[in-house]
C-alpha positions as CSV (number, residue, x, y, z in Angstrom):
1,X,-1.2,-88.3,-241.2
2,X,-3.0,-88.3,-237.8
3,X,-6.3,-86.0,-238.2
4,X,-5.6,-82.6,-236.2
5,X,-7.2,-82.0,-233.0
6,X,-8.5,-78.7,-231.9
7,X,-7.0,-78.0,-228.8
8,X,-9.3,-78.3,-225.5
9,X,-7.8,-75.1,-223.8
10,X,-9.6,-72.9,-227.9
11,X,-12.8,-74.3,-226.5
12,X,-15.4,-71.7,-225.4
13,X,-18.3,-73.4,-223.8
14,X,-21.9,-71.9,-223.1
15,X,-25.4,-72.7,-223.2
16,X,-29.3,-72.3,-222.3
17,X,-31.4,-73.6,-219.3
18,X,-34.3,-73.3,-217.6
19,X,-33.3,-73.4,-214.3
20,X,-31.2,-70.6,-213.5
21,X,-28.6,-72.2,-211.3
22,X,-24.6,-71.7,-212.1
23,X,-23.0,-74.4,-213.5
24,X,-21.5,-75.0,-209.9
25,X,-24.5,-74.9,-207.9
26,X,-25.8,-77.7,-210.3
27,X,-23.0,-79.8,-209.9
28,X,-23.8,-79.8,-206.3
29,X,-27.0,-80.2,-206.3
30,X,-26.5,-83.0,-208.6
31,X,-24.2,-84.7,-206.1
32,X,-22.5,-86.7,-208.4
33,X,-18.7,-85.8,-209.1
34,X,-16.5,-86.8,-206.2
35,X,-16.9,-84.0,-203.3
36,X,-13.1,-83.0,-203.5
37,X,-13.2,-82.7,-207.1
38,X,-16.5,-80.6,-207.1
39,X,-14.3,-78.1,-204.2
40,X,-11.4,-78.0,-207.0
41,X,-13.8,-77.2,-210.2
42,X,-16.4,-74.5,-208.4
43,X,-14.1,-71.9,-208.6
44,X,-14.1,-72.6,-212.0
45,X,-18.1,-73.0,-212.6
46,X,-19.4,-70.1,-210.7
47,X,-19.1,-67.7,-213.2
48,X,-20.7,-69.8,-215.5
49,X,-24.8,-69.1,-215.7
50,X,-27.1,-70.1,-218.4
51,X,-28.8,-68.5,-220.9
52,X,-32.5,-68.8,-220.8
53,X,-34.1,-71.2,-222.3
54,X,-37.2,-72.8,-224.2
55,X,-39.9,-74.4,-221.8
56,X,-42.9,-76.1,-223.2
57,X,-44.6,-77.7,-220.3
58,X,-46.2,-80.6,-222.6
59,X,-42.8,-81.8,-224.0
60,X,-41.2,-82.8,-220.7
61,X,-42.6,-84.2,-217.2
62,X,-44.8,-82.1,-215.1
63,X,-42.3,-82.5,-212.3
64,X,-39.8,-80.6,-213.9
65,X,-41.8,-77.3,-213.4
66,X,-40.0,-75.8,-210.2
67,X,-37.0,-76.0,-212.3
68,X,-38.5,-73.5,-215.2
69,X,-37.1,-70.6,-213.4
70,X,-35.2,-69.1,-216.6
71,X,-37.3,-69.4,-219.8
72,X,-37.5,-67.2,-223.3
73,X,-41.0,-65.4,-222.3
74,X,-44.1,-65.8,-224.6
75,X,-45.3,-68.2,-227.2
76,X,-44.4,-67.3,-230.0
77,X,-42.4,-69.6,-231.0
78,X,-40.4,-67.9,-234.2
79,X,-40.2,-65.2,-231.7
80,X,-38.3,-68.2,-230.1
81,X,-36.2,-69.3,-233.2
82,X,-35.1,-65.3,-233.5
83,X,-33.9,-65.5,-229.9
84,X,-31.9,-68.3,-229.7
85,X,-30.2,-67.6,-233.3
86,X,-29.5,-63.8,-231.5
87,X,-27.9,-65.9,-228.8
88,X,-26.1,-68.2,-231.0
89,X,-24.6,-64.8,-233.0
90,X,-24.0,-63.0,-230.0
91,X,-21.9,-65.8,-228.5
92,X,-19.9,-66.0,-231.4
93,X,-19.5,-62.5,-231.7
94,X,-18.3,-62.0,-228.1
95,X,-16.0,-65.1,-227.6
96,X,-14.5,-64.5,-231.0
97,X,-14.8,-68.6,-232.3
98,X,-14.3,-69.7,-235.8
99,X,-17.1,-71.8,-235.0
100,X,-20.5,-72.9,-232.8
101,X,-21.7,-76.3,-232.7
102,X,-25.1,-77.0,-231.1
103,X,-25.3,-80.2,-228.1
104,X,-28.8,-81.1,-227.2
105,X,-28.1,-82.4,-223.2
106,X,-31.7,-81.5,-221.7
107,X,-34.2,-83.3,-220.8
108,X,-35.7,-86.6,-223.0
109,X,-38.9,-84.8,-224.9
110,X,-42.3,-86.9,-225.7
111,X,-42.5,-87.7,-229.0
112,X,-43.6,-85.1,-231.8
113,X,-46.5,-86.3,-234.2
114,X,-45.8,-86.3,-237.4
115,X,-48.1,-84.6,-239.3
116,X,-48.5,-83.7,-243.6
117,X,-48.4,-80.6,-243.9
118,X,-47.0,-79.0,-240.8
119,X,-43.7,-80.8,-239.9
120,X,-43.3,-82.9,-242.9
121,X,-41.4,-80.5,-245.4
122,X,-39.0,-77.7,-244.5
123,X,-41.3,-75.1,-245.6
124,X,-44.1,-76.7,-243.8
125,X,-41.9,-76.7,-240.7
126,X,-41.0,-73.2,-240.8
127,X,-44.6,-72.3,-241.3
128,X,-45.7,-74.3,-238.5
129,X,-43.4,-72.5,-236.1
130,X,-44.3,-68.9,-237.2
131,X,-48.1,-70.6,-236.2
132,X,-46.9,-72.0,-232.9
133,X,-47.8,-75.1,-234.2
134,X,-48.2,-77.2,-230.8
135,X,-46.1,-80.2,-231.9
136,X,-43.1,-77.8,-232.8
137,X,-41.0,-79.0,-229.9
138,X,-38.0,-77.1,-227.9
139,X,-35.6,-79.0,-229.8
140,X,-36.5,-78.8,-232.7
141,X,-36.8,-74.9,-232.4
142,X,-33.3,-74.9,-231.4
143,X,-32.4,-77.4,-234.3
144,X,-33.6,-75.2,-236.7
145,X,-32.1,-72.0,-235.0
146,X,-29.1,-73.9,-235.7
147,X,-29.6,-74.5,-239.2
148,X,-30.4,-71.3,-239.7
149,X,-27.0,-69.5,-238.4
150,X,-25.0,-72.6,-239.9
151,X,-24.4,-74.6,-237.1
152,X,-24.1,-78.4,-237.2
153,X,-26.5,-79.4,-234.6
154,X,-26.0,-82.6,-232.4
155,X,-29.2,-84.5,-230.5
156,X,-28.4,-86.0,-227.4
157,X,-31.6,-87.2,-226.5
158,X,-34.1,-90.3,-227.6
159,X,-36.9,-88.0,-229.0
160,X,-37.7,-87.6,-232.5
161,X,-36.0,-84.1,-232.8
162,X,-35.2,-84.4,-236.7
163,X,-38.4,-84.5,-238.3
164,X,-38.5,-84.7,-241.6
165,X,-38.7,-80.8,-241.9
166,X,-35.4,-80.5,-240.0
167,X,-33.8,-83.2,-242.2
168,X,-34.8,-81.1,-245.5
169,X,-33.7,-77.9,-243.8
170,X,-30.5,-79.2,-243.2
171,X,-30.5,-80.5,-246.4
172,X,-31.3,-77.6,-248.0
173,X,-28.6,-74.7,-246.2
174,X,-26.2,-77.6,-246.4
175,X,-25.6,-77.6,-242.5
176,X,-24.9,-81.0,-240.4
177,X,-27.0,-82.3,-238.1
178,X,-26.5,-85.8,-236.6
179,X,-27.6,-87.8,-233.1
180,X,-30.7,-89.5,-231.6
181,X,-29.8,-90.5,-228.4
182,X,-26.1,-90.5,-226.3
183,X,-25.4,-94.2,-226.1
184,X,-22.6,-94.5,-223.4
185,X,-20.0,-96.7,-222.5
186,X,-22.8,-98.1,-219.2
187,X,-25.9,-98.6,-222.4
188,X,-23.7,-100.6,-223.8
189,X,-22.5,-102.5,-221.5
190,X,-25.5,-103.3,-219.9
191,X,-27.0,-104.4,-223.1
192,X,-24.2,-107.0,-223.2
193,X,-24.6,-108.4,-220.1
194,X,-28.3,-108.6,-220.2
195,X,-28.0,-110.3,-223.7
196,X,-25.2,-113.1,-222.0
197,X,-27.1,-113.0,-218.8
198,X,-30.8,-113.9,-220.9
199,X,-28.3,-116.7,-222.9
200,X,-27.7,-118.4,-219.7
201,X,-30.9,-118.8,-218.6
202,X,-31.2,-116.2,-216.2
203,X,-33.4,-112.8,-217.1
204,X,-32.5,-109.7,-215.0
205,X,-35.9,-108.1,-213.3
206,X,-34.4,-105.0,-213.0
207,X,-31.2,-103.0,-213.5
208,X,-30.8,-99.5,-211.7
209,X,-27.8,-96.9,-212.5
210,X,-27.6,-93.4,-211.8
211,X,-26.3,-90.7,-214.0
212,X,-24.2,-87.8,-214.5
213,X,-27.6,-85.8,-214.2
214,X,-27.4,-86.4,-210.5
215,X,-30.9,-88.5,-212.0
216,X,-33.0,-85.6,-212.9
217,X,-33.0,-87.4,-216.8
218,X,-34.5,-90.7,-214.3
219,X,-36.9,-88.3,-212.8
220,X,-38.5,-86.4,-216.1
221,X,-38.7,-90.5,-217.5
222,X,-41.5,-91.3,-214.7
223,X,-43.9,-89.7,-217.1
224,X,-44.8,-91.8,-219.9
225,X,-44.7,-90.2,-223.0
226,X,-41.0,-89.4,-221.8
227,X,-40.3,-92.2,-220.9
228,X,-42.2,-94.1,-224.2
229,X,-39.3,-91.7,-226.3
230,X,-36.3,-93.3,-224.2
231,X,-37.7,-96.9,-224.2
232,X,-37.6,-96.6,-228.2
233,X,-33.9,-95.3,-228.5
234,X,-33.1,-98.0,-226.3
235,X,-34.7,-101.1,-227.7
């Protein structure tokens, strides 16, 4: 027997951001789907506006600031974790779901330091994020909202989100969590062709793509430490 399938028209899909734009207006601005597919879809999107979200300036590039124009005030940061799990309940409560699964798609974080006795145990963890530990990233505080209301979590993105505090957590209220990094169809083909290109003598200087970001993801990786957490996924 064929696994079943839930049926794409049962799913309800919502989500955080700091910048404030519809869904529509950041498909244009991203100016990447096809111009007369974005005039079919808008009508669609409009009504579509993100919740806000969790912005901590020293986990993502500086030029990503005139963006942050829809955060969770304050920096209290289980004051955070109590917000987004509110969200996550309120969601579910309004859209009527069986259930809410959790995609990481923002930005590519700097790495998190892993330190004994603040982010190295799941009691540690939680501790450090009633502190406001400074090393407690966004996504990990939405990870372990997740956790928390039961919601398998999935990481989209190259940095370390799943410390071993999360891992135990999970562990622990017996709640999935999976993902370091989406590895597309382009990654991988890339990586093949560099690999037969490098065989046969010839090494590529430089290979350039653009993404369904409309690029932004490109932009935040000009910082460093951004960029350090992509370069690591990818090698």
């Amino acid at each position: 027997d064929i696994l079943p399938m839930t049926n794409p028209n049962d799913f309800v899909i919502g989500g955080w951001d700091i910048s404030k734009m519809s869904i529509a207006e950041s498909m244009e601005r991203a100016q990447v789907i096809d111009y007369d597919l974005q005039k079919q879809v808008k009508p669609m999107l409009e009504g579509m506006n993100p919740l806000p979200s969790i912005y901590y300036p020293d986990f993502i590039a500086a030029n990503q600031e005139d963006r942050a124009d829809n955060v969770i005030p304050g920096t209290d940061k289980w004051a955070h974790v109590e917000h987004i799990r509110k969200d996550i309940r309120t969601f579910k409560r309004e859209n009527e779901v069986d259930k809410v699964i959790l995609l990481w798609t923002a930005n590519t974080e700097r790495f998190s330091d892993i330190i004994e006795g603040t982010n190295d145990t799941a009691d540690n963890l939680l501790n450090a994020i009633k502190e406001s530990h400074s090393e407690v990233s966004p996504s990990t505080i939405f990870a372990v909202a997740s956790i928390l209301e039961g919601c398998t979590y999935i990481n989209g993105s190259p940095q370390n989100t799943f410390v071993p505090g999360v891992l135990e957590l999970a562990e622990r209220e017996k709640v999935h969590v999976a993902g370091d990094d989406f590895k597309s169809g382009q990654t991988k083909f890339k990586s093949v062709l560099v690999d037969f290109l490098v065989s046969a003598g010839m090494k590529p200087t430089s290979i350039v793509s653009y993404n369904h970001l409309g690029n932004n993801d490109g932009f935040n990786l000009s910082a460093p430490q951004q960029f350090r957490s992509k370069e690591i996924s990818k090698s």
